[in-house]
ZADO-1210 file (C-alpha; in nm, 4 decimals, padded with zeros to 6 digits):
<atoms>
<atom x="07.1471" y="-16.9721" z="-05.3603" code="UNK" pos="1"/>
<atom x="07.2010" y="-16.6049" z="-05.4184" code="UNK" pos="2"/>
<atom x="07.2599" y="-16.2648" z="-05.2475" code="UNK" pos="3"/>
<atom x="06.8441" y="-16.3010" z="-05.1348" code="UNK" pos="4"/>
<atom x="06.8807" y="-16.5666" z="-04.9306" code="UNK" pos="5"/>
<atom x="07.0292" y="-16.3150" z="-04.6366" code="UNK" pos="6"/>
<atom x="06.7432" y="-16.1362" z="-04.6642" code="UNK" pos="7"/>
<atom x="06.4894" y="-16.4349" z="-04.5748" code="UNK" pos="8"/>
<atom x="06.6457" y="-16.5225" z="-04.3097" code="UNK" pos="9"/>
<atom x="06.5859" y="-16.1853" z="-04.1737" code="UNK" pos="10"/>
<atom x="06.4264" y="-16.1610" z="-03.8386" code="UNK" pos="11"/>
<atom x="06.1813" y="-15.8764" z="-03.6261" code="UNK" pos="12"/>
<atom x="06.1601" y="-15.9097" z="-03.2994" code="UNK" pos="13"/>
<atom x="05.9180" y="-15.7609" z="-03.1323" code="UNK" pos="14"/>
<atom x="06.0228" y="-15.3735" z="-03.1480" code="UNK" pos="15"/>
<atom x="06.0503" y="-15.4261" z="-03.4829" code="UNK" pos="16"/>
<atom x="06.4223" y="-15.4381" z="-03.4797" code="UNK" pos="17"/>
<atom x="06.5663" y="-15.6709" z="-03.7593" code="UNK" pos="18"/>
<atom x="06.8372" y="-15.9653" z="-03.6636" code="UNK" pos="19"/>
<atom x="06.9612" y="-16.2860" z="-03.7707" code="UNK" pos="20"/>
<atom x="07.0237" y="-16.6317" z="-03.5870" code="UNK" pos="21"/>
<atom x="07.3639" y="-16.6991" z="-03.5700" code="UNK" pos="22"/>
<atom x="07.3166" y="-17.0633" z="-03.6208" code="UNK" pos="23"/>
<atom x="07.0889" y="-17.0608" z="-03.9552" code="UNK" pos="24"/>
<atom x="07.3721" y="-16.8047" z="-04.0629" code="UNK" pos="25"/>
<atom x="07.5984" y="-17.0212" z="-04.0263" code="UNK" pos="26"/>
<atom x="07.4419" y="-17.2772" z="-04.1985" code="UNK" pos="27"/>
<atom x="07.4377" y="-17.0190" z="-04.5097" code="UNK" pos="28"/>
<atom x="07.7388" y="-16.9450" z="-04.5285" code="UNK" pos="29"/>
<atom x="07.7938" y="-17.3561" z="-04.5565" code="UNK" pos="30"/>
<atom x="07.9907" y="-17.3874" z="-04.2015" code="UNK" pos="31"/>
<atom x="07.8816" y="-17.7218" z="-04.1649" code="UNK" pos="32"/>
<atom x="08.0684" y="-17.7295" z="-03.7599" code="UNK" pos="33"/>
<atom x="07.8741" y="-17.4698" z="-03.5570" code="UNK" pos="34"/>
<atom x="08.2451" y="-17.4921" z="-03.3524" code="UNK" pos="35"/>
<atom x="08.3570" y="-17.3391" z="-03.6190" code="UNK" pos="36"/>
<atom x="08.1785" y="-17.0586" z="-03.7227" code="UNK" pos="37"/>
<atom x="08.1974" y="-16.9489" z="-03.3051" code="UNK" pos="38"/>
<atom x="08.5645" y="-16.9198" z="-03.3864" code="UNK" pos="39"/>
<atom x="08.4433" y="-16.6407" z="-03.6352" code="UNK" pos="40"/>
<atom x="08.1446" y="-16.5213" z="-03.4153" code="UNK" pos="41"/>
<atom x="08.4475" y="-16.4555" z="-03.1471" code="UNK" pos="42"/>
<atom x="08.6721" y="-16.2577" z="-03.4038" code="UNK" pos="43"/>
<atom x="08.3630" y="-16.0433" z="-03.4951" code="UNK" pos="44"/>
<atom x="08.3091" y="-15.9434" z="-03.1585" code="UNK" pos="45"/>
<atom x="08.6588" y="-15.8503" z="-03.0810" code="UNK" pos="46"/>
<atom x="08.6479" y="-15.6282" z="-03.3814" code="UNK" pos="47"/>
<atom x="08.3486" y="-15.4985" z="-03.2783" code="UNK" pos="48"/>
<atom x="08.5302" y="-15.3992" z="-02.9138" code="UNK" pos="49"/>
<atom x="08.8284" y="-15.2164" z="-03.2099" code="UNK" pos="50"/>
<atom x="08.5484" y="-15.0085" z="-03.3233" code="UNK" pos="51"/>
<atom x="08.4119" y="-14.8910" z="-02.9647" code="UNK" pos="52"/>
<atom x="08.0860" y="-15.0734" z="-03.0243" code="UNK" pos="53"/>
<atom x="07.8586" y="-15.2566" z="-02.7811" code="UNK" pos="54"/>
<atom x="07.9300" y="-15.5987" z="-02.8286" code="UNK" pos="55"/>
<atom x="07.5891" y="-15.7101" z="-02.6038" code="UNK" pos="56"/>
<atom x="07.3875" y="-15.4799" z="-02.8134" code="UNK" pos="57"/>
<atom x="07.4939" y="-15.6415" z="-03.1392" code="UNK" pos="58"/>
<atom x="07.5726" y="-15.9702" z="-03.0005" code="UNK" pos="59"/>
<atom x="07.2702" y="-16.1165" z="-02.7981" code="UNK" pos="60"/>
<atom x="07.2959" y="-16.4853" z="-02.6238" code="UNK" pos="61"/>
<atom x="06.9842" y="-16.6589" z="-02.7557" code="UNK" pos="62"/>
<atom x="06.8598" y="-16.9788" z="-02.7870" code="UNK" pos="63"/>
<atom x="06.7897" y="-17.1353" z="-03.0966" code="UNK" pos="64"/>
<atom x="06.5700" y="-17.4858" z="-03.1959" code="UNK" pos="65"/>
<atom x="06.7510" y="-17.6265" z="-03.4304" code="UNK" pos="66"/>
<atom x="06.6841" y="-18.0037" z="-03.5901" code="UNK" pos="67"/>
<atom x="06.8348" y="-18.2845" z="-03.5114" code="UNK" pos="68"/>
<atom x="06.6229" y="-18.5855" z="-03.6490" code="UNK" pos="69"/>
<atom x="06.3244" y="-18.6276" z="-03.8462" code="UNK" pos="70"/>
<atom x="06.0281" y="-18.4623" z="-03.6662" code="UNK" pos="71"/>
<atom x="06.3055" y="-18.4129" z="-03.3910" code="UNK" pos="72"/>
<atom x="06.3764" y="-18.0707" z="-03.2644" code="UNK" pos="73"/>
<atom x="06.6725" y="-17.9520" z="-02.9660" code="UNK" pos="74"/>
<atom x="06.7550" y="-17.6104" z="-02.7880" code="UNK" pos="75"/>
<atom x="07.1259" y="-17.4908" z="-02.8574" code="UNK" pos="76"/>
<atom x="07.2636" y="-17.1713" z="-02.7458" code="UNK" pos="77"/>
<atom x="07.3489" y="-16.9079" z="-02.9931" code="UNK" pos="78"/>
<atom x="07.3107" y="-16.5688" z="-03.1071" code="UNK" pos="79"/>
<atom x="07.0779" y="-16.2671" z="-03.2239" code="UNK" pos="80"/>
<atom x="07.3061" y="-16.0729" z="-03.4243" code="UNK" pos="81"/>
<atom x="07.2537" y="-15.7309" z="-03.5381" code="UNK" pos="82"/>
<atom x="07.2948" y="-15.6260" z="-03.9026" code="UNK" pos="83"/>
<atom x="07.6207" y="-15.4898" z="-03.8132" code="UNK" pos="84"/>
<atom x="07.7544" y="-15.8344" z="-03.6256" code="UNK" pos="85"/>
<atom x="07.6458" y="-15.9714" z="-03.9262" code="UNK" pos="86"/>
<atom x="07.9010" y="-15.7635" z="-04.1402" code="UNK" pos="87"/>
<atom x="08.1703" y="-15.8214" z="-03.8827" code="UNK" pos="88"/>
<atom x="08.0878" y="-16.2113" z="-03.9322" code="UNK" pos="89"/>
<atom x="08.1455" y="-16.2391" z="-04.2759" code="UNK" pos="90"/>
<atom x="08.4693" y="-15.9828" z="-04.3092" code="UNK" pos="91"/>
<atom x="08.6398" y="-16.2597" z="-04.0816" code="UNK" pos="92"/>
<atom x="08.4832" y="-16.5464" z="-04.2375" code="UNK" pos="93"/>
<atom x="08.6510" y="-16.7694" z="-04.4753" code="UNK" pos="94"/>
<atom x="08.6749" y="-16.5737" z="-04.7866" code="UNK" pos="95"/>
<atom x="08.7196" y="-16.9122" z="-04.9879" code="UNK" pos="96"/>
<atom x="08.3669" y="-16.9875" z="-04.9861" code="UNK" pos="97"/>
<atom x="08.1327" y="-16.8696" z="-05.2527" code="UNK" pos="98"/>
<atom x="07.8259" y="-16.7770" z="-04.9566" code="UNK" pos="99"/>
<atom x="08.0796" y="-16.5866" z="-04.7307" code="UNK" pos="100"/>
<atom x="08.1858" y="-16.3688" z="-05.0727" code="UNK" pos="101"/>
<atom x="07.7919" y="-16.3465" z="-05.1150" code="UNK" pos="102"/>
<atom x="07.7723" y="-16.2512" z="-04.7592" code="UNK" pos="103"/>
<atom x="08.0077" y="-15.9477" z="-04.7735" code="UNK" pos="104"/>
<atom x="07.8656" y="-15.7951" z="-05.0932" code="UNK" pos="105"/>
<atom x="07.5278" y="-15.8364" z="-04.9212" code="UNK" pos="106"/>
<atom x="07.5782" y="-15.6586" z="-04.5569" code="UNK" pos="107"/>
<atom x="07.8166" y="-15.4430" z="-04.6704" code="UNK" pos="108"/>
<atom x="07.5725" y="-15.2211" z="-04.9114" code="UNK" pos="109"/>
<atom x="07.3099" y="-15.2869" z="-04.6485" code="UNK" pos="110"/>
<atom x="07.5407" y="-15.1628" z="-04.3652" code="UNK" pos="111"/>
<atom x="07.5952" y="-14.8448" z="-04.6101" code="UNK" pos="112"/>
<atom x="07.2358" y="-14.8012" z="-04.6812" code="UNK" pos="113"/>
<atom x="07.1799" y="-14.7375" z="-04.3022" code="UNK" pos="114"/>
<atom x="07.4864" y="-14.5769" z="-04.2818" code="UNK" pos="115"/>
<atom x="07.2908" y="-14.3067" z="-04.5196" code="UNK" pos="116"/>
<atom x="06.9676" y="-14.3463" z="-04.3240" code="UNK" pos="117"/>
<atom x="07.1066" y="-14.2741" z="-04.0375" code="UNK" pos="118"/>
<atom x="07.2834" y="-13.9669" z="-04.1524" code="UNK" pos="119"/>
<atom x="06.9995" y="-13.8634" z="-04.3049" code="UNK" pos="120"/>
<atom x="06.8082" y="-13.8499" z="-03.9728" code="UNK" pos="121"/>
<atom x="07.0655" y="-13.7040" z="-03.7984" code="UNK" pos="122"/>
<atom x="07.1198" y="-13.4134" z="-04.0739" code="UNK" pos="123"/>
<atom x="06.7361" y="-13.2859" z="-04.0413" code="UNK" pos="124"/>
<atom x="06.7394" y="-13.3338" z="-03.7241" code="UNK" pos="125"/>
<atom x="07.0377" y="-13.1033" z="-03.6700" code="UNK" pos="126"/>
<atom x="06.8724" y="-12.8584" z="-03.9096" code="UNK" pos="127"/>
<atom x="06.5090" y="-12.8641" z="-03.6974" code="UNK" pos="128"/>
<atom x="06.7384" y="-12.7896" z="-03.3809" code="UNK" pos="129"/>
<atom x="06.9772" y="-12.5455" z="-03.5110" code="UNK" pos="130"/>
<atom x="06.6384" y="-12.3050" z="-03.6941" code="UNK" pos="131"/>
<atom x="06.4890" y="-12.3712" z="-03.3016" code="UNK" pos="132"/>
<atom x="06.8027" y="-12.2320" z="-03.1373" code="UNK" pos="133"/>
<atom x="06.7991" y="-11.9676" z="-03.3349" code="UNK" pos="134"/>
<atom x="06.4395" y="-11.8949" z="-03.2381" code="UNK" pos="135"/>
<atom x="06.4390" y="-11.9618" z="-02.8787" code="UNK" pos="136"/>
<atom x="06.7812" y="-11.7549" z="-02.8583" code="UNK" pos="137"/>
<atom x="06.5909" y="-11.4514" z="-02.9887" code="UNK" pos="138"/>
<atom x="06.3253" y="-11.5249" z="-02.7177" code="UNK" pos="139"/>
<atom x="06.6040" y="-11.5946" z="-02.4225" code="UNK" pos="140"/>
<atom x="06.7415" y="-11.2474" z="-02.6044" code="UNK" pos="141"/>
<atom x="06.4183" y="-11.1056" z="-02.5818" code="UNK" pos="142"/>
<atom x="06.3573" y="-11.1911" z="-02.1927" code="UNK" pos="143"/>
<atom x="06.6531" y="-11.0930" z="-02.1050" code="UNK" pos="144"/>
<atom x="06.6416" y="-10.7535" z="-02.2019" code="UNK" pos="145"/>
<atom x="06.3262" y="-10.7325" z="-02.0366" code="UNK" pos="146"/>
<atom x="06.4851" y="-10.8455" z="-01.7247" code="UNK" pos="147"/>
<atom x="06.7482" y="-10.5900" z="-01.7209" code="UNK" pos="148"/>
<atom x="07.0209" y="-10.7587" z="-01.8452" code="UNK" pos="149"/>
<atom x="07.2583" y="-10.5045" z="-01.9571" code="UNK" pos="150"/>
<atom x="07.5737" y="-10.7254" z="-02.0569" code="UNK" pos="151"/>
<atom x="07.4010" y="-11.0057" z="-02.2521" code="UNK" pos="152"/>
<atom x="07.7757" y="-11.1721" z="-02.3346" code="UNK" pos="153"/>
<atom x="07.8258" y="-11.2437" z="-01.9732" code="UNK" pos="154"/>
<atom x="07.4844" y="-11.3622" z="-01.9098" code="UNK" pos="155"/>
<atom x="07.4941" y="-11.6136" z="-02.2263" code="UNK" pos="156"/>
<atom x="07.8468" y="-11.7194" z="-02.0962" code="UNK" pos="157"/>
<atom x="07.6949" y="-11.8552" z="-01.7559" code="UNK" pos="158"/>
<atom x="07.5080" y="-12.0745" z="-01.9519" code="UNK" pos="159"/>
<atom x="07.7867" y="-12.2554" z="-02.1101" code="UNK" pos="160"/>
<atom x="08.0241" y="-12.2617" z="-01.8029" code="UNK" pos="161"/>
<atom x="07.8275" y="-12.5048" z="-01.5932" code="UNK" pos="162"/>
<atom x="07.6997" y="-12.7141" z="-01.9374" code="UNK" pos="163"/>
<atom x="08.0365" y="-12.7426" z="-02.0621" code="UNK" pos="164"/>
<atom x="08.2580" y="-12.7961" z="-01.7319" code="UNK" pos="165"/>
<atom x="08.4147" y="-12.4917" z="-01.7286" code="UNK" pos="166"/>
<atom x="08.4151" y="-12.3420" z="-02.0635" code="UNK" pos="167"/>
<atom x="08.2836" y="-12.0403" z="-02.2108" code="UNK" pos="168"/>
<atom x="08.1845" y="-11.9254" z="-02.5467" code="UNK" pos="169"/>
<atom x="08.5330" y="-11.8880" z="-02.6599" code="UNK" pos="170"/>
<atom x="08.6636" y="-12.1624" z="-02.4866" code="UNK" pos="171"/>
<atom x="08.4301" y="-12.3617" z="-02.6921" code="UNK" pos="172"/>
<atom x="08.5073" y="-12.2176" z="-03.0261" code="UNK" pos="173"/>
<atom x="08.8447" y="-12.3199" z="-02.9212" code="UNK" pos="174"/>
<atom x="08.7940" y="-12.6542" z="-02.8578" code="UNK" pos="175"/>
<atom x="08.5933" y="-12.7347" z="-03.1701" code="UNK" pos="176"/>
<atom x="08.8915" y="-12.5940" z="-03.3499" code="UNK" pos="177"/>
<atom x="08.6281" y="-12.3060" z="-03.5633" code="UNK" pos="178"/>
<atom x="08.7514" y="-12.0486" z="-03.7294" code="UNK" pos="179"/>
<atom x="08.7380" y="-11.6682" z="-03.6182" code="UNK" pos="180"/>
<atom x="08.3782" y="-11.6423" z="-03.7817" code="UNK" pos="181"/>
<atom x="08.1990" y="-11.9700" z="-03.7339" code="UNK" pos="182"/>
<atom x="08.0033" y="-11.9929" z="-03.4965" code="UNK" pos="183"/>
<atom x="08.0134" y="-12.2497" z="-03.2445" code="UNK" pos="184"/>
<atom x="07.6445" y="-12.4153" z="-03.2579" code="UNK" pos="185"/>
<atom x="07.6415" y="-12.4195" z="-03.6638" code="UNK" pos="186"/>
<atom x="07.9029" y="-12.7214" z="-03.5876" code="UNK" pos="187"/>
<atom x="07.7218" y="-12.8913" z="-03.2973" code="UNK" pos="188"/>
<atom x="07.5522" y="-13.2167" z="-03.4153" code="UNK" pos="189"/>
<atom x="07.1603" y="-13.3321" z="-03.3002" code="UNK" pos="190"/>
<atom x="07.3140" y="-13.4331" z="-02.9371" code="UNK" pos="191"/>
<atom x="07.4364" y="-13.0999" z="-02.8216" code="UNK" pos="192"/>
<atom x="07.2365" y="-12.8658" z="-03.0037" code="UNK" pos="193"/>
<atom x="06.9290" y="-13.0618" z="-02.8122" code="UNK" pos="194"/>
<atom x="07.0854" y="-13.0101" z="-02.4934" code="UNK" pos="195"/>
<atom x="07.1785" y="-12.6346" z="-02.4831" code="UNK" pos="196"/>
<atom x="06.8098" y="-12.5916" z="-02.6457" code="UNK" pos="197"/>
<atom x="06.7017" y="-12.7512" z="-02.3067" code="UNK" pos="198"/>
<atom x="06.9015" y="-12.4904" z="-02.1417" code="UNK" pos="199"/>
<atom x="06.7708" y="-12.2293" z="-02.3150" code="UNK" pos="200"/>
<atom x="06.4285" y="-12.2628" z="-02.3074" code="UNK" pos="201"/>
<atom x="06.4204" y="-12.3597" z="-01.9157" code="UNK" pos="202"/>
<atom x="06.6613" y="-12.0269" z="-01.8736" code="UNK" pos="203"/>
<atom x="06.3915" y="-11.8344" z="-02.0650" code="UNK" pos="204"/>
<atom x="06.1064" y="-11.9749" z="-01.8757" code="UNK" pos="205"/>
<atom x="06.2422" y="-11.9836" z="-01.5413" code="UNK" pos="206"/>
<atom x="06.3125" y="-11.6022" z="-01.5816" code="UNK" pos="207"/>
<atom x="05.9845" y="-11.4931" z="-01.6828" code="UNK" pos="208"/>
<atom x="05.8115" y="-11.7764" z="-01.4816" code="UNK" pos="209"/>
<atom x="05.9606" y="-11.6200" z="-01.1439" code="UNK" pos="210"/>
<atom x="05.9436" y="-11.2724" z="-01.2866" code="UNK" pos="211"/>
<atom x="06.3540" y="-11.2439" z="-01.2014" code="UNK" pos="212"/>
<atom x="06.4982" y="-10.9286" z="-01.3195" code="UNK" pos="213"/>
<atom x="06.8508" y="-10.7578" z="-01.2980" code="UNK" pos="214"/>
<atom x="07.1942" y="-10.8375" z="-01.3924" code="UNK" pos="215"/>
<atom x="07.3251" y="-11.0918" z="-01.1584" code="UNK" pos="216"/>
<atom x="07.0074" y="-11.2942" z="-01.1104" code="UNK" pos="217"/>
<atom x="06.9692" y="-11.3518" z="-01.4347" code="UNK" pos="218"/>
<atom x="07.3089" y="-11.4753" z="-01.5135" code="UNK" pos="219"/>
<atom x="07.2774" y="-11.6700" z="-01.1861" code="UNK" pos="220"/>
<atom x="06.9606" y="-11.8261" z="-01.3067" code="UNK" pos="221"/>
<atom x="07.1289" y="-11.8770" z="-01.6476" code="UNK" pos="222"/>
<atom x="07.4385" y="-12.0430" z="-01.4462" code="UNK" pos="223"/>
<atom x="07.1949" y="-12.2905" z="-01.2251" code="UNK" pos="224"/>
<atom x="07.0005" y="-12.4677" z="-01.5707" code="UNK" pos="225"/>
<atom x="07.3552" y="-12.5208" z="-01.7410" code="UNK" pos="226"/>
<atom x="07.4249" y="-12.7029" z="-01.4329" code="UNK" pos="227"/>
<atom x="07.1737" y="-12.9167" z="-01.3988" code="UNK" pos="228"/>
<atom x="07.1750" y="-12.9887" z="-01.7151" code="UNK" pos="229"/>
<atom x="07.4879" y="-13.1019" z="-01.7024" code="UNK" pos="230"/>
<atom x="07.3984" y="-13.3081" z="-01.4021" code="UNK" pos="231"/>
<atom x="07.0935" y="-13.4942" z="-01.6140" code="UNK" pos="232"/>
<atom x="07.3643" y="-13.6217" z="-01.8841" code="UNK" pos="233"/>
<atom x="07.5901" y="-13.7146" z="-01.6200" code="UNK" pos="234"/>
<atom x="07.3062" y="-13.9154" z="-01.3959" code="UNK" pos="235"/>
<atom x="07.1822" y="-14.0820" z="-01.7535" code="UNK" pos="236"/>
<atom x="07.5377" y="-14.1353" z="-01.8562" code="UNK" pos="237"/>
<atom x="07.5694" y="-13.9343" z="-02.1302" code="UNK" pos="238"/>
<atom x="07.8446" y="-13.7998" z="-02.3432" code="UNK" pos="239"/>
<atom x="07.9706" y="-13.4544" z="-02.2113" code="UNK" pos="240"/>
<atom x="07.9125" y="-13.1379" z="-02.4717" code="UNK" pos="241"/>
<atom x="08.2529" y="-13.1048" z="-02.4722" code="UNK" pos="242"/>
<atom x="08.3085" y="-13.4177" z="-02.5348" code="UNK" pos="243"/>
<atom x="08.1333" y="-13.4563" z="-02.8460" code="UNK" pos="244"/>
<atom x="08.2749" y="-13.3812" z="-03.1874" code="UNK" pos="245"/>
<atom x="08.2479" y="-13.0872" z="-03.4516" code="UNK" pos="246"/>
<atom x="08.0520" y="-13.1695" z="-03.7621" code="UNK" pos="247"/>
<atom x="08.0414" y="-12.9423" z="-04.0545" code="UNK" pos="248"/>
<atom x="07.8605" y="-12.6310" z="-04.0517" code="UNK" pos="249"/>
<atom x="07.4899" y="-12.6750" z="-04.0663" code="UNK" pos="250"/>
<atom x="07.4604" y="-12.4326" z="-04.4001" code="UNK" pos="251"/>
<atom x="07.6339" y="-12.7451" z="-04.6051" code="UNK" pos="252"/>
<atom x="07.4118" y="-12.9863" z="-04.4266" code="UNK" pos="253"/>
<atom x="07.0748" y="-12.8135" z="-04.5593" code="UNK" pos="254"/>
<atom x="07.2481" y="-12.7788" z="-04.8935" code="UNK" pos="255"/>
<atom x="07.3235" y="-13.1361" z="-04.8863" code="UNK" pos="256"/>
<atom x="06.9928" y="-13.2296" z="-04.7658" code="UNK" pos="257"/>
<atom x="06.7988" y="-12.9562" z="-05.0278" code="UNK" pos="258"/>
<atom x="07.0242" y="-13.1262" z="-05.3070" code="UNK" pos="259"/>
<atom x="06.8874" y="-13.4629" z="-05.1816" code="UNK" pos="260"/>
<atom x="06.5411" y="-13.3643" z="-05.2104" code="UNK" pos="261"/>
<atom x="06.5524" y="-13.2761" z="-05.5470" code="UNK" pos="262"/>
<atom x="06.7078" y="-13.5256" z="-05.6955" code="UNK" pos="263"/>
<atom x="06.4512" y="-13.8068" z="-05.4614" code="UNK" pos="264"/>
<atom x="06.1570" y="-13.5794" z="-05.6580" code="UNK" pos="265"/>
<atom x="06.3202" y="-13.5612" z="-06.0367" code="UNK" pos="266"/>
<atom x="06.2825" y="-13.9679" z="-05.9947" code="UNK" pos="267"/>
<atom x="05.9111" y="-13.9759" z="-05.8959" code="UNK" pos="268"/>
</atoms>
């Protein structure tokens, strides 16, 4: 057997999500006691608890035919195990044998590869919503004026207060630890760009929508959206914008990204 073998035993399920069966892992890795290999299974998951992971997203309770006789075929329980379970598995497996050692190599440049994958989505992404909240800022900038908003700071503030709990511009800045010239949305990452794009474009629409001019309606339109906004991500459970951490400022993320490019096209 080699390093390929945890690749055929690769499963899709039917939203094309890949998995393995935790009892024909088993097998490969030559734990000839499924009792065993739970003892394992049950280490993984604790880790993956360590590592504030959903253990029932990564850990599913399945049912698997396995054989038990010649033409002779029997349901046990068991598990679907995400690629990441699978890497768990084999760091806590017995390192002694040759398939576990196999095993390791195997998920751990495949855990990396959608380590990359991932960050590769999330780094255009960012960059798609940071050039759109630049635009529709111009447009809520635009509106505004037209409105007869006279102090724009103020007015852009109300946004944030109810979206962030409290906080204003500066508040913010402060929290994300910037410094004095960074601005506070070139470090916000996919998440919380997408939601105070939300706020701004509703803010912008709902203003010219309802034809609302003057200083204090404005802002107190401005105000309302960052609130409910703030109430969607609550009623969905989501992570509050304050809550979620500074990345690095979008300007090294489209270098990073351009660099990538380049070098993907010098190999075609």
């Amino acid at each position: 057997m080699d390093i390929k073998i945890f690749e055929q035993i690769k499963k899709i399920n039917e939203y094309h999500q890949e998995y393995w069966k935790a009892r024909e892992l088993a097998k490969i890795l030559w734990y000839l006691d499924y009792r065993n290999f739970t003892n394992v299974v049950e280490k993984a998951k604790i880790a993956c608890i360590n590592s504030w992971f959903d253990v029932e997203e990564h850990f599913g309770d399945i049912n698997e035919m396995v054989e038990i006789g010649s033409w002779t075929t029997r349901s046990f329980s068991s598990f679907s195990l995400s690629r990441y379970a699978c890497y768990l598995i084999v760091q806590n497996a017995d390192p002694a044998k040759e398939m576990v050692a196999l095993g390791q190599t195997y998920f751990a440049l495949q855990t990396r590869k959608q380590e990359l994958q991932d960050q590769n989505l999330e780094d255009k992404q960012r960059i798609y919503l940071r050039k759109e909240m630049k635009t529709h800022n111009k447009n809520l900038a635009s509106t505004a004026n037209k409105a007869w908003v006279t102090n724009y700071a103020n007015f852009t503030d109300a946004g944030y207060i109810w979206l962030y709990g409290g906080m204003r511009q500066s508040d913010i800045h402060k929290n994300k630890q910037l410094k004095k010239d960074e601005k506070i949305l070139d470090h916000m990452n996919s998440e919380e760009l997408a939601a105070n794009l939300f706020r701004t474009t509703q803010t912008e629409a709902k203003i010219r929508r309802e034809s609302i001019t003057g200083q204090d309606k404005a802002t107190l339109t401005h105000y309302e959206i960052g609130k409910k906004v703030r109430k969607t991500i609550q009623e969905i459970w989501g992570t509050m914008p304050e809550e979620l951490p500074s990345v690095e400022n979008i300007k090294l993320t489209e270098k990073r990204v351009k660099s990538s490019s380049k070098k993907w096209l010098s190999k075609k």
